[in-house]
MARPA-860258 format. One record per residue (C-alpha): residue number from 0; residue in three letters; x, y, z. Coordinates in pm, 1 decimal, m for minus. Each point is the difference from the previous one (the first is absolute). Layout:
BEGIN
<kolfi pos="NUM" code="ALA" u="X" v="Y" w="Z"/>
...
***
This chain:
BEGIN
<kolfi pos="0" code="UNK" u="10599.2" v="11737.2" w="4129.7"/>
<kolfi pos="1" code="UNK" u="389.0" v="m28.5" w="m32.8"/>
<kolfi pos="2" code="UNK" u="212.7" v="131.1" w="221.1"/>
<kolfi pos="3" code="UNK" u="111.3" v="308.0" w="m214.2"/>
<kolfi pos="4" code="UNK" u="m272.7" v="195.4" w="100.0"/>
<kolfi pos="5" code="UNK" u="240.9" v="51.3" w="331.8"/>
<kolfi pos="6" code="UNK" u="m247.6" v="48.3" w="261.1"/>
<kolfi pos="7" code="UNK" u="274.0" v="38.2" w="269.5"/>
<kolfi pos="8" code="UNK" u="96.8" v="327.0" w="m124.4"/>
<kolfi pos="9" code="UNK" u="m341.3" v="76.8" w="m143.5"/>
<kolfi pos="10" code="UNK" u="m195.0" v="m61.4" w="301.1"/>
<kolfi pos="11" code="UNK" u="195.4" v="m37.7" w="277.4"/>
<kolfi pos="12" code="UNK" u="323.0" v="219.5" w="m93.6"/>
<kolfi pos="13" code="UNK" u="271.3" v="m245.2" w="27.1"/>
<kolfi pos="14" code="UNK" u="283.8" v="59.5" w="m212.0"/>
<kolfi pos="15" code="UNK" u="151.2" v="m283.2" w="m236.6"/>
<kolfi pos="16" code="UNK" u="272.0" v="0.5" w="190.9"/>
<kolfi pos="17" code="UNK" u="m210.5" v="m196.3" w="324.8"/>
<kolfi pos="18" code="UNK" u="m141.2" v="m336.4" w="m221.3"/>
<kolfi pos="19" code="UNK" u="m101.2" v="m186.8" w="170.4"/>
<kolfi pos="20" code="UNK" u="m95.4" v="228.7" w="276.4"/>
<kolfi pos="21" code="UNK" u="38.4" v="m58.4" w="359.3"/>
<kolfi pos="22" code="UNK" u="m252.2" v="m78.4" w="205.4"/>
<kolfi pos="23" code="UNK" u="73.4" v="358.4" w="135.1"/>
<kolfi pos="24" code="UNK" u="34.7" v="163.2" w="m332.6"/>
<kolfi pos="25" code="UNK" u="m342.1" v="m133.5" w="m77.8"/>
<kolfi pos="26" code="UNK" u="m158.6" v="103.9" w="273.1"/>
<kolfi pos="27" code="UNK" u="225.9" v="383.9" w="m14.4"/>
<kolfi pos="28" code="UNK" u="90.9" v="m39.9" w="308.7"/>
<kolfi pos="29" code="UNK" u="398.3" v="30.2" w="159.1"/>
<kolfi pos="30" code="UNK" u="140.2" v="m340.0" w="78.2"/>
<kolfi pos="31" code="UNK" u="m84.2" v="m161.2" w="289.8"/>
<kolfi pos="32" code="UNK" u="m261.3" v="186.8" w="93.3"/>
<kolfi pos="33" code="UNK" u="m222.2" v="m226.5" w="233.0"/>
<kolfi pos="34" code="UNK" u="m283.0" v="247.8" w="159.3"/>
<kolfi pos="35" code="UNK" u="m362.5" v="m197.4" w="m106.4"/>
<kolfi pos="36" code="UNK" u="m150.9" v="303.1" w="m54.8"/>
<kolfi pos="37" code="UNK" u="263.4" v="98.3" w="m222.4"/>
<kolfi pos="38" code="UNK" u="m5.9" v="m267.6" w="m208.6"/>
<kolfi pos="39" code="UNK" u="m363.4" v="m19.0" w="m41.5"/>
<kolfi pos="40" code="UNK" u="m12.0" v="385.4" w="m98.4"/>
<kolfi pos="41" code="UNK" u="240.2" v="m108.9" w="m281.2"/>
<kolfi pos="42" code="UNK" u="m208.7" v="m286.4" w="m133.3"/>
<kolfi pos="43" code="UNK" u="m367.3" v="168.3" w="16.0"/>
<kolfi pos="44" code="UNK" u="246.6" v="311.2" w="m222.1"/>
<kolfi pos="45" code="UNK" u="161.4" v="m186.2" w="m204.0"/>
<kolfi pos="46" code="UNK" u="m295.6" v="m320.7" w="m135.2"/>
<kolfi pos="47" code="UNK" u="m202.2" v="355.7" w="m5.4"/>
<kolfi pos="48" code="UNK" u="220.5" v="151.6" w="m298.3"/>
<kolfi pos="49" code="UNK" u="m2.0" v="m382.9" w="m166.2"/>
<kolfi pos="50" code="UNK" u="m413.8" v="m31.8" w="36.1"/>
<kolfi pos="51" code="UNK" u="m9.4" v="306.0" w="m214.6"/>
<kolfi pos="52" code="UNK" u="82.5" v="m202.5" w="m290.9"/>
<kolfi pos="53" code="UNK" u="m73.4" v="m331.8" w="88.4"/>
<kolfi pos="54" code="UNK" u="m295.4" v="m4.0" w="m271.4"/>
<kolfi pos="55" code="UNK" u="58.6" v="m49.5" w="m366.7"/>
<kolfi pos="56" code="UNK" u="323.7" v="m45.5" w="m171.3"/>
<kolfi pos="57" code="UNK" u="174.2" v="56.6" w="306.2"/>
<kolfi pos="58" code="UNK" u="m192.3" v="m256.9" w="224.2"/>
<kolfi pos="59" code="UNK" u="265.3" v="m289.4" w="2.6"/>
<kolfi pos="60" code="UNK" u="280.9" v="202.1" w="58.2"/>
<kolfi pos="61" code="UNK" u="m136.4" v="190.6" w="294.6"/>
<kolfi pos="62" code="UNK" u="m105.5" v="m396.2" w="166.7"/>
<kolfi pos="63" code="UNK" u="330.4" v="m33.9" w="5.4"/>
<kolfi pos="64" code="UNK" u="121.6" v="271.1" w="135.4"/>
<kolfi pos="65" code="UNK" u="m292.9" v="2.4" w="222.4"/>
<kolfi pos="66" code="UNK" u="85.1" v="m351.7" w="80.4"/>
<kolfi pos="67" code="UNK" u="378.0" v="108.8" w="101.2"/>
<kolfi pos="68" code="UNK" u="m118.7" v="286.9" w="200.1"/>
<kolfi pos="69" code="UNK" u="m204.4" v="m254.1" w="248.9"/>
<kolfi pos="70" code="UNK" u="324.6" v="m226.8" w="m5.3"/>
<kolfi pos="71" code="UNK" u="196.6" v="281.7" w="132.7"/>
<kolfi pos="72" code="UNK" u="m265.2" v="67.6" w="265.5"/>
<kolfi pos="73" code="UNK" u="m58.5" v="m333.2" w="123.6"/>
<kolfi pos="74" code="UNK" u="412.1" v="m43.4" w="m1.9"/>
<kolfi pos="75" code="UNK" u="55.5" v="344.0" w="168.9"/>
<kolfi pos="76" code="UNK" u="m296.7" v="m28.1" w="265.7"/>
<kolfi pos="77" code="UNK" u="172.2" v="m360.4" w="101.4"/>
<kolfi pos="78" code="UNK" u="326.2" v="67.2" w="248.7"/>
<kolfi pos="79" code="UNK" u="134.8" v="m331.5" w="m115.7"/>
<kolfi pos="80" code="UNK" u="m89.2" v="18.6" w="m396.2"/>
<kolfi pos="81" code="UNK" u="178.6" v="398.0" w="13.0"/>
<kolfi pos="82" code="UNK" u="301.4" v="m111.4" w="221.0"/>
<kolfi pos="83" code="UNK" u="60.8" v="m308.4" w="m264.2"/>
<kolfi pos="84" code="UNK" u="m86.3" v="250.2" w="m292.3"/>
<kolfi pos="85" code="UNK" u="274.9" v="296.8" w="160.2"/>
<kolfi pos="86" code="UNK" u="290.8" v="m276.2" w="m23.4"/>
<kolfi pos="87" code="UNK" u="m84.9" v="m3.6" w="m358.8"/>
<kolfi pos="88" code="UNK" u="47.8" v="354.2" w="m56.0"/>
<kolfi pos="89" code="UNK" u="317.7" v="135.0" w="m110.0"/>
<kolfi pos="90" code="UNK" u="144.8" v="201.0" w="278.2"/>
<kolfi pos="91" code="UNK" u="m19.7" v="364.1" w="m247.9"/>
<kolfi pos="92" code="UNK" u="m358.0" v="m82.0" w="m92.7"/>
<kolfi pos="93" code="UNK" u="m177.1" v="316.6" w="129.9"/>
<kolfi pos="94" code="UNK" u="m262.3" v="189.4" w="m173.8"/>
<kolfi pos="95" code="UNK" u="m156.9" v="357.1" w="92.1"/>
<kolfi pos="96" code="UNK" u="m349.0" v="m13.0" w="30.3"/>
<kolfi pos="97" code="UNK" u="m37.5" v="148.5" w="m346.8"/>
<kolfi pos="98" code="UNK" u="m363.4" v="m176.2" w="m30.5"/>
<kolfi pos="99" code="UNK" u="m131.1" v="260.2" w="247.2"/>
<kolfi pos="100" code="UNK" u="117.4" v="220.2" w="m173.6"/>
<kolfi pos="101" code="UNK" u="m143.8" v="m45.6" w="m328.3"/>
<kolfi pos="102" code="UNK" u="m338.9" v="m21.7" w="m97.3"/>
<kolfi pos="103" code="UNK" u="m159.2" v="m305.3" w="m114.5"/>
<kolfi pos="104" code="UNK" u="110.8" v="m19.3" w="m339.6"/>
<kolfi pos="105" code="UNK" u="m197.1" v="m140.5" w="m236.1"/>
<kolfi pos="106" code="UNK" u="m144.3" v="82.9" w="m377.3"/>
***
């Protein structure tokens, strides 16, 4: 499935504006939030609204977003891998938790 079917916004509610998303902004969670528990909330909510439509024409598209949302977790749950990944960030990159927010979107 190509890309246009914008499952960032679709599924996960991340506007056009965040590509590629953070490792935060995947995961809907503020930047530089470090609290395990945190962080695995985020992942079990946010592969759950990509599962939904990980069947049929959907099914390669939502591997690889489910495939970037254990990146982010394995990244984020690592002190070193997050403190190397923060440097990268732009200091005004900040997003509200919108992703709690939402509902899984999906169609």
């Amino acid at each position: 499935m190509a890309e246009s079917s914008d499952s960032y916004r679709k599924w996960l509610g991340l506007p056009e504006a965040q590509r590629p998303p953070t490792h935060y902004q995947l995961l809907g969670l503020s930047t530089g939030e470090s609290d395990r528990d945190v962080i695995n909330a985020a992942v079990i909510r946010q592969s759950g609204c990509v599962r939904n439509c990980q069947s049929g024409k959907f099914a390669d598209d939502a591997t690889r977003r489910l495939n970037e949302i254990a990146a982010a977790r394995t990244c984020l749950l690592n002190p070193q891998q997050r403190t190397a990944c923060d440097r990268t960030l732009k200091p005004t990159v900040e997003m509200r938790p919108a992703a709690i927010l939402l509902k899984c979107r999906f169609w």
